[in-house]
C-alpha positions as CSV (number, residue, x, y, z in Angstrom):
1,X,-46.4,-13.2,-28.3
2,X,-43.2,-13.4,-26.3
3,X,-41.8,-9.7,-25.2
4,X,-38.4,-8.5,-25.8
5,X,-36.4,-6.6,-23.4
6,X,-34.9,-3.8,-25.1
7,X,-31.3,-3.9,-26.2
8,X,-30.1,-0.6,-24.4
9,X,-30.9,-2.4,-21.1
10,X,-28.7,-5.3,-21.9
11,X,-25.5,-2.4,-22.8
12,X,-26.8,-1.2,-19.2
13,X,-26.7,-3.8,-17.1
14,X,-23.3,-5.3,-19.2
15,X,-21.8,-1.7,-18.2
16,X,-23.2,-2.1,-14.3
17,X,-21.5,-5.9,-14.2
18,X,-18.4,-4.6,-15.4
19,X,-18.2,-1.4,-12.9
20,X,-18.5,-3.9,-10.1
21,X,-16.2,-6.1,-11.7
22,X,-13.8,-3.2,-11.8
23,X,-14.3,-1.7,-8.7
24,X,-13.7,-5.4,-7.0
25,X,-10.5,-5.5,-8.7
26,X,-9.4,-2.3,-7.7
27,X,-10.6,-2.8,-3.9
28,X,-8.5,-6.4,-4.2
29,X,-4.9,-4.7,-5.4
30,X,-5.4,-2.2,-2.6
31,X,-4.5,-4.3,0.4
32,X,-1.9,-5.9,-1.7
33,X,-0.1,-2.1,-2.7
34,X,0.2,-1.1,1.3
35,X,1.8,-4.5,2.6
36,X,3.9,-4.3,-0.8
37,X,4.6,-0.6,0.2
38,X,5.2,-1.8,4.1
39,X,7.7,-4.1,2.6
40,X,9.7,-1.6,0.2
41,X,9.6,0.8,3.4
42,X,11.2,-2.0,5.5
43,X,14.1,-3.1,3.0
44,X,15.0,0.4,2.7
45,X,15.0,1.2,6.4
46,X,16.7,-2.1,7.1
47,X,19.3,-0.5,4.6
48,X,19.2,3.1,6.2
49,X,18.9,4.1,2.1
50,X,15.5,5.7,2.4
51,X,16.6,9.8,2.2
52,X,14.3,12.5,3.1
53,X,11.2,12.0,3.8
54,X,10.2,13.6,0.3
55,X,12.5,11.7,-1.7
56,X,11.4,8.2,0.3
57,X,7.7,9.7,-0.5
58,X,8.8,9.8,-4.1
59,X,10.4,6.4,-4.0
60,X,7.3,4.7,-2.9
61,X,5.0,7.0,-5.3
62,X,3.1,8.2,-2.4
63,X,2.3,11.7,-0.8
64,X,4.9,12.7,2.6
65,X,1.5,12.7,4.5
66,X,0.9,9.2,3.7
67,X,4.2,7.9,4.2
68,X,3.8,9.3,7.6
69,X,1.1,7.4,8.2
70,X,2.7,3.9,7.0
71,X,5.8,5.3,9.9
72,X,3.2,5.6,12.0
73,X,1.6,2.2,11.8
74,X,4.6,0.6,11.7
75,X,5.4,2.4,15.4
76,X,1.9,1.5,16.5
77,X,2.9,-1.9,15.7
78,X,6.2,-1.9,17.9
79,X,8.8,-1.0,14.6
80,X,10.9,1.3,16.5
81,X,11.7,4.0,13.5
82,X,13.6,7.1,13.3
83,X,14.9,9.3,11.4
84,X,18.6,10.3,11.4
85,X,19.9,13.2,10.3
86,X,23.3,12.5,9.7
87,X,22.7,9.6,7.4
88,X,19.6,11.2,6.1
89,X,17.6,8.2,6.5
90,X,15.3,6.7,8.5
91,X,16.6,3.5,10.7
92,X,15.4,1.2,13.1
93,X,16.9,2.5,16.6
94,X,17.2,-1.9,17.3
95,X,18.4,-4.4,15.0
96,X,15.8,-6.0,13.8
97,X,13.2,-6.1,10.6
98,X,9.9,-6.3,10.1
99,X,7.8,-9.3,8.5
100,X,4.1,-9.8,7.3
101,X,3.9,-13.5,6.4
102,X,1.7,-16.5,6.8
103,X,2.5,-19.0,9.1
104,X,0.6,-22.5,9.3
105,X,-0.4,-23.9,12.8
């Protein structure tokens, strides 16, 4: 007589295959949201448009800690940023932009 696997273990492990599923998916479109962000953050520098720090925050739908934390990578990574007060935006103290692309050898 052949023995069947209950039915409530094939809802289980269906559920378990699609959590992983899920989580892969959302660990994938991370990455791709901070350069996207990096980018937004650039173009609006490059444009001295950004505003405060709280409405730039607001513009990229992150918290004012974490955009802090994007201005400081970008310094870490030589992007000379400040922020002006008189034009109430951040700028680039150099002309210049920054670009995350892939280049073939």
């Amino acid at each position: 007589m052949q023995e069947y696997i209950p039915i409530y273990f094939d809802y289980f492990f269906l559920f378990f295959i699609l959590q992983k599923f899920i989580h892969r998916l959302n660990a994938m479109s991370m990455p791709t949201r901070y350069i996207e962000r990096i980018q937004l953050l650039n173009n609006l520098i490059v444009e001295k448009r950004t505003g405060t720090p709280k409405e730039l925050a607001k513009k990229l739908k992150i918290s004012e800690s974490n955009l802090f934390k994007y201005l400081r990578a970008m310094r870490m990574i030589g992007a000379p940023v400040c922020f002006d007060k008189k034009i109430k935006s951040y700028k680039y103290l150099e002309k210049g932009t920054l670009t995350i692309y892939f280049e073939k050898f």
